[in-house]
N, C-alpha and C positions, 0 to 999 in steps of 0.2 A: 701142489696140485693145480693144474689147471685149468679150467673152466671154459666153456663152448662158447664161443662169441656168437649172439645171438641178435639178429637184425633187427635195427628200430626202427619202430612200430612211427610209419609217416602218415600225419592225418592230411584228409583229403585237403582240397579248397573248400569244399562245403562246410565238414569240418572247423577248419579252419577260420573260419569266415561266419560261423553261427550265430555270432551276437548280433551282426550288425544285416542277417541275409534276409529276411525280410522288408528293410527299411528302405532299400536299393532296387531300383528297377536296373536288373542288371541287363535286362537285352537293351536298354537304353544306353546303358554303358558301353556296350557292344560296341551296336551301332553308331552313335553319336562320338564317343570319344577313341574308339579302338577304330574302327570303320573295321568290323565285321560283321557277320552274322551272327544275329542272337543265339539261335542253336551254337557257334563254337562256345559261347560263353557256358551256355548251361551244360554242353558237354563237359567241359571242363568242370563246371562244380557236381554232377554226377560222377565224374570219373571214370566216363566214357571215352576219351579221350586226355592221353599226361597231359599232366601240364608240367611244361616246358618250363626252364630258368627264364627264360625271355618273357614269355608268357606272364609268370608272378612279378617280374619287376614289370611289367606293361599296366598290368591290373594293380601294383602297388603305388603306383605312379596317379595314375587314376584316380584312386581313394584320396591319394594325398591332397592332389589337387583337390579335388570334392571340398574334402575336408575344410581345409584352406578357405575356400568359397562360405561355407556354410558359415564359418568363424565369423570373417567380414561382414556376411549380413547379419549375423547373430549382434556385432557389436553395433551394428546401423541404428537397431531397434531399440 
């Protein structure tokens, strides 16, 4: 018997990004590290706008550095 291939279920960027979406001033992010406008940012976590493969690696790139950042001063302290 064969069974209906049925399409996976893609969570958004918001989604996706829930734990941490709060803590992020993401039109900072935009702007400062992306050099765009805050609205493409939040279009994209609305899902008003895809987000692009370029796009997630842009934005994961982002975080990582952040990340990175936050680490270093964390051990300053």
């Amino acid at each position: 018997m064969m069974y209906p291939i049925l399409p996976v279920e893609m969570k958004t960027l918001k989604e996706e990004l829930k734990d941490i979406l709060f803590y992020v001033s993401w039109g900072r992010i935009a702007r400062n590290c992306l050099g765009k406008p805050a609205k493409w940012i939040y279009d994209k976590l609305e899902g008003v706008d895809p987000v692009t493969e370029s796009d997630r690696e842009q934005i994961k790139e982002v975080l990582l550095n952040l990340s990175e950042s936050i680490r270093i001063h964390a051990e300053k302290l």
